[in-house]
mmCIF file of the C-alpha atoms, coordinates in Angstrom:
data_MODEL
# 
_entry.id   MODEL 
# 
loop_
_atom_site.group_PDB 
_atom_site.id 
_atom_site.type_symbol 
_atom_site.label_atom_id 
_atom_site.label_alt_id 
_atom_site.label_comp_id 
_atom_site.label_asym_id 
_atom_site.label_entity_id 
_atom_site.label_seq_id 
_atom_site.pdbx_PDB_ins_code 
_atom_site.Cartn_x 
_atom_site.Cartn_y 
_atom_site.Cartn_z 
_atom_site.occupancy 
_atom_site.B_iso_or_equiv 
_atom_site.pdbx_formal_charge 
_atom_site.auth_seq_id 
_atom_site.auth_comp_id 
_atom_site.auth_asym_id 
_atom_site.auth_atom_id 
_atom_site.pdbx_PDB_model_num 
ATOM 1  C CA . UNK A 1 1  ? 0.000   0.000   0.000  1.00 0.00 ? 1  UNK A CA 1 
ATOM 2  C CA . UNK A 1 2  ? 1.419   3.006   -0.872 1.00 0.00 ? 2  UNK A CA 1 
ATOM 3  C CA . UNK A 1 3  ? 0.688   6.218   1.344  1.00 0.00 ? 3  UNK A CA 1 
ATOM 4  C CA . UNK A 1 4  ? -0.296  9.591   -1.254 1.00 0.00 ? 4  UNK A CA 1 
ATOM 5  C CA . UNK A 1 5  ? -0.510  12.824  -0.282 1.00 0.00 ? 5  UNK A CA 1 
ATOM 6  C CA . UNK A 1 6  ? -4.370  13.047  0.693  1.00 0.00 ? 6  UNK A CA 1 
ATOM 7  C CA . UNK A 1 7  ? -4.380  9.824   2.864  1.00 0.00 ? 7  UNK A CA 1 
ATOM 8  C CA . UNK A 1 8  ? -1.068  11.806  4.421  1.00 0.00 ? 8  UNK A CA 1 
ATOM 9  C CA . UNK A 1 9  ? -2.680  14.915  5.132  1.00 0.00 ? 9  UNK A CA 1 
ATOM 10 C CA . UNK A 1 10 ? -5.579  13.206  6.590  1.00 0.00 ? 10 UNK A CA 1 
ATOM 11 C CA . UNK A 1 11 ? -3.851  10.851  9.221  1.00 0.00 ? 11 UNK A CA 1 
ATOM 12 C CA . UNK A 1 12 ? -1.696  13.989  10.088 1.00 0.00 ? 12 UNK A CA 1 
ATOM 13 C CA . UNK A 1 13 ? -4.694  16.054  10.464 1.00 0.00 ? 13 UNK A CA 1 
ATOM 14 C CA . UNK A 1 14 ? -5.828  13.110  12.744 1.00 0.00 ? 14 UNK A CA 1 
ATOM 15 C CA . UNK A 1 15 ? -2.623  13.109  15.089 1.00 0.00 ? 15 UNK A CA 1 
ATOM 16 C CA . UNK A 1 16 ? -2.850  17.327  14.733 1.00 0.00 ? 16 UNK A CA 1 
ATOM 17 C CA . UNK A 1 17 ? 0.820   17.392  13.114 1.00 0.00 ? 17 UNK A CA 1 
ATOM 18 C CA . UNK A 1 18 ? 2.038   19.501  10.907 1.00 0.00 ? 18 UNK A CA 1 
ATOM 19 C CA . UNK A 1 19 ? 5.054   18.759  9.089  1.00 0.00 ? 19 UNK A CA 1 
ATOM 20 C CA . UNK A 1 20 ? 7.318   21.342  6.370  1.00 0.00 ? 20 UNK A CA 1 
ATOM 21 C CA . UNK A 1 21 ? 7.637   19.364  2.112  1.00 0.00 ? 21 UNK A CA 1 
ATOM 22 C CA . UNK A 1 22 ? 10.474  17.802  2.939  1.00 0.00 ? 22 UNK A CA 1 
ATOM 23 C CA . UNK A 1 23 ? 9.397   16.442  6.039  1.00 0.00 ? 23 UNK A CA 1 
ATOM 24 C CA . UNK A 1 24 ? 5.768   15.242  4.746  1.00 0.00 ? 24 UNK A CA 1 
ATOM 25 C CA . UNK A 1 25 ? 7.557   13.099  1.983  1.00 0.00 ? 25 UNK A CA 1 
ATOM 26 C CA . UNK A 1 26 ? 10.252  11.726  4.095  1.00 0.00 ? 26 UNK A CA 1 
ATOM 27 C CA . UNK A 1 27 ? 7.195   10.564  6.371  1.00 0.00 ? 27 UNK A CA 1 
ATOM 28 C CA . UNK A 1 28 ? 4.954   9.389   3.648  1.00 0.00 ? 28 UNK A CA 1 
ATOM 29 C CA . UNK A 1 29 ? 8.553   7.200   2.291  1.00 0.00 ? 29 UNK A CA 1 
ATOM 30 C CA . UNK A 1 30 ? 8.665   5.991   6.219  1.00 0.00 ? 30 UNK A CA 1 
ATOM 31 C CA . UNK A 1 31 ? 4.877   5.132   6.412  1.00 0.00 ? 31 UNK A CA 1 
ATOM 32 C CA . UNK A 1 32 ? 5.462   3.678   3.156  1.00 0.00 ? 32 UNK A CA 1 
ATOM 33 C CA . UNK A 1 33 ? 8.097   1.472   3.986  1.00 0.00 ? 33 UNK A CA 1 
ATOM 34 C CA . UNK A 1 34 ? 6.096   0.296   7.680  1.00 0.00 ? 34 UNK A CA 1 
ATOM 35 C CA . UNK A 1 35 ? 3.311   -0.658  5.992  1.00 0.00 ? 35 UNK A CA 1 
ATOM 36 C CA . UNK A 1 36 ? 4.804   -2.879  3.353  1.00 0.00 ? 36 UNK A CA 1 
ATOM 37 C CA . UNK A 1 37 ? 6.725   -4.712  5.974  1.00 0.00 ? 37 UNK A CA 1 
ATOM 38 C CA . UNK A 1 38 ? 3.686   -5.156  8.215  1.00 0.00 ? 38 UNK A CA 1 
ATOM 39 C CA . UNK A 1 39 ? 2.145   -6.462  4.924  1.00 0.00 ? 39 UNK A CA 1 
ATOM 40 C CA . UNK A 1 40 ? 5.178   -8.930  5.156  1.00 0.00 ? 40 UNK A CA 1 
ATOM 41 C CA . UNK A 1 41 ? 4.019   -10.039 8.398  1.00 0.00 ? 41 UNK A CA 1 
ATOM 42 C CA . UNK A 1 42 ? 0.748   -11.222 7.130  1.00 0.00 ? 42 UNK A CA 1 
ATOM 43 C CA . UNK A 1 43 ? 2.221   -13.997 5.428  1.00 0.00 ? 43 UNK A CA 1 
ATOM 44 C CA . UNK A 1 44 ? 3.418   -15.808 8.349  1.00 0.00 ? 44 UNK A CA 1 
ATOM 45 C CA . UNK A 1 45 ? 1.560   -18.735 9.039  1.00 0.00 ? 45 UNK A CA 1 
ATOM 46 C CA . UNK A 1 46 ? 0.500   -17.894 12.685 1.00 0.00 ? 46 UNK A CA 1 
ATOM 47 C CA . UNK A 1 47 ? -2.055  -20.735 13.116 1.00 0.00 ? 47 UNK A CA 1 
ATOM 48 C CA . UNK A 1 48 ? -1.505  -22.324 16.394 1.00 0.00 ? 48 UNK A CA 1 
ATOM 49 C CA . UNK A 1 49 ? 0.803   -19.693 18.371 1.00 0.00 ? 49 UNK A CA 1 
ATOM 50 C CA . UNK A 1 50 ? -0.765  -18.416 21.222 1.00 0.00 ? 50 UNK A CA 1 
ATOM 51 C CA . UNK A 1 51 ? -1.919  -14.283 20.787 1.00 0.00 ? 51 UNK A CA 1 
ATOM 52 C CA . UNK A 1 52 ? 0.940   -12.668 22.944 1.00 0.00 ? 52 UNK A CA 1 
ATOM 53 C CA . UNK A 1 53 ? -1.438  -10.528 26.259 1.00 0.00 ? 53 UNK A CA 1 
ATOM 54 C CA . UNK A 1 54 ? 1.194   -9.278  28.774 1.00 0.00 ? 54 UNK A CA 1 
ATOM 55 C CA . UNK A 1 55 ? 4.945   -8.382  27.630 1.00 0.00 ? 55 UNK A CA 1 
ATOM 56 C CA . UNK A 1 56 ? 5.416   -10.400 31.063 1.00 0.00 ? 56 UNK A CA 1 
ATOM 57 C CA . UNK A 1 57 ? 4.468   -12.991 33.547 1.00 0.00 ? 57 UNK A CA 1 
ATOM 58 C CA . UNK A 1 58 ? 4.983   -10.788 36.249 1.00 0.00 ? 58 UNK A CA 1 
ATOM 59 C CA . UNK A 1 59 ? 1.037   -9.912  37.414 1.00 0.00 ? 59 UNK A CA 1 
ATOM 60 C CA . UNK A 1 60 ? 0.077   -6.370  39.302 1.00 0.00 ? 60 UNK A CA 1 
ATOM 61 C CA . UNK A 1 61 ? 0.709   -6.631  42.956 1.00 0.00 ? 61 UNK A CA 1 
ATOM 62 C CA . UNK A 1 62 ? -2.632  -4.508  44.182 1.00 0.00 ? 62 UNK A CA 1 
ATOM 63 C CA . UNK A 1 63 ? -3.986  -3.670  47.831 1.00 0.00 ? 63 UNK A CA 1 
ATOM 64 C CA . UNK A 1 64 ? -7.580  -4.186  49.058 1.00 0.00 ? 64 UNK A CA 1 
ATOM 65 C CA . UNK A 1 65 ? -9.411  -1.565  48.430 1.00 0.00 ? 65 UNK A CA 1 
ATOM 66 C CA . UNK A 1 66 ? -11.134 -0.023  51.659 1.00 0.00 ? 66 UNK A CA 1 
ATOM 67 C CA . UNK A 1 67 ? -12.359 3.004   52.723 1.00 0.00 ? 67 UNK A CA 1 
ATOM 68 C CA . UNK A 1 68 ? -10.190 5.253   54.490 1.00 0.00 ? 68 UNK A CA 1 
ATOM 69 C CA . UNK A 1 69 ? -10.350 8.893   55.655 1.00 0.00 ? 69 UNK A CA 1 
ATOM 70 C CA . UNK A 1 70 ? -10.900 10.662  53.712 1.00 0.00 ? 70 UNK A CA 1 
ATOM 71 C CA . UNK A 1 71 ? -9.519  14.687  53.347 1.00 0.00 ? 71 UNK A CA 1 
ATOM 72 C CA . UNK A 1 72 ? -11.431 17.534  54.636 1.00 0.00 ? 72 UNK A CA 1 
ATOM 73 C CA . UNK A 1 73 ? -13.005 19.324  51.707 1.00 0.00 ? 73 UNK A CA 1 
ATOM 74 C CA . UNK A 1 74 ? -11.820 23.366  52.801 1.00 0.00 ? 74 UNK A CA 1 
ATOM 75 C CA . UNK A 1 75 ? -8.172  21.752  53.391 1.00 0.00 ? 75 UNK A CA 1 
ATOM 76 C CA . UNK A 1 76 ? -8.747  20.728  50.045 1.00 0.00 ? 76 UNK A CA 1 
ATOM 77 C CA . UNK A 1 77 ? -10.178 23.502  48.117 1.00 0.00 ? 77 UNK A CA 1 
ATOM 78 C CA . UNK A 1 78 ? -8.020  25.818  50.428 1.00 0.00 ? 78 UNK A CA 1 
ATOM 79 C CA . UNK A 1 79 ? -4.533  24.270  48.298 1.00 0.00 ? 79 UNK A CA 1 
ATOM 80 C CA . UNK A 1 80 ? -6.343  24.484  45.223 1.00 0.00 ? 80 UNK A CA 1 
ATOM 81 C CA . UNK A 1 81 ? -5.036  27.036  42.680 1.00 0.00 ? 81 UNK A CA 1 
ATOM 82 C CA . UNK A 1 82 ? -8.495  28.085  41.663 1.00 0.00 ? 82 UNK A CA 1 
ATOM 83 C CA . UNK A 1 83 ? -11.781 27.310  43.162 1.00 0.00 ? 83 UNK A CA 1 
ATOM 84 C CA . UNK A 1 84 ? -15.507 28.283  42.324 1.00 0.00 ? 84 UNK A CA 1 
ATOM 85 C CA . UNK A 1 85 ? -18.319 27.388  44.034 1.00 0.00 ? 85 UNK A CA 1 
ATOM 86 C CA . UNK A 1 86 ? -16.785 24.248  46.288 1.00 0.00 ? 86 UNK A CA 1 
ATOM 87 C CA . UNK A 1 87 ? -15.053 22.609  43.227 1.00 0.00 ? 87 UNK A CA 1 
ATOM 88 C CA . UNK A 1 88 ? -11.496 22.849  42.158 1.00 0.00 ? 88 UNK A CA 1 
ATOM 89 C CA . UNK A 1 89 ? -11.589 24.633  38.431 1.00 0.00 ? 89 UNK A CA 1 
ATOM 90 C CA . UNK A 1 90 ? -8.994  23.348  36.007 1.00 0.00 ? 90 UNK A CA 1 
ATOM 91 C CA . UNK A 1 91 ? -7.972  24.431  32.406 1.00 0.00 ? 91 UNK A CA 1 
ATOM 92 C CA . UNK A 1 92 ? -10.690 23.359  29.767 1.00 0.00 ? 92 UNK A CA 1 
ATOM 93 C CA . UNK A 1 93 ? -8.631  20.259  27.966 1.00 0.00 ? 93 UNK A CA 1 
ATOM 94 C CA . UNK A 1 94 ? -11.558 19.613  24.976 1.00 0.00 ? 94 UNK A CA 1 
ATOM 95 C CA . UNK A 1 95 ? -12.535 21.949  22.814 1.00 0.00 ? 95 UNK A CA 1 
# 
């Protein structure tokens, strides 16, 4: 599969990147080029290998959850930078 210039512009749009000429064509070579050799990959024959889950044995090591103290709100909302109306405001993150 070869990546042109429209599919490009659209995954970059996607990802919110914006890239100079030279740099869009050196990516588009590059995408080029990873998608071809996951292509490659399809042609193993995969049949009876177990789907890989964890990148290792090792399993979470997690504590009980149960209720605690909890914080006094005003100790809270007292180290907060800005407050309105007994909640903590934050910076809008979504447009």
């Amino acid at each position: 599969m070869e990546i042109n210039r429209e599919l490009f512009d659209k995954i970059a749009g996607l990802a919110k990147l914006n890239f100079s000429e030279d740099q869009r064509e050196a990516m588009m070579e590059d995408m080029s080029k990873i998608i071809t050799w996951v292509q490659k990959l399809e042609e193993l024959d995969t049949r009876g290998v177990e789907p890989l889950v964890n990148m290792s044995h090792e399993l979470n090591v997690t504590r009980e959850d149960k209720p605690a103290e909890h914080l006094d709100r005003e100790i809270v909302l007292r180290n907060a930078p800005r407050t309105k109306d007994g909640f903590i405001m934050v910076p809008k993150v979504i447009d």
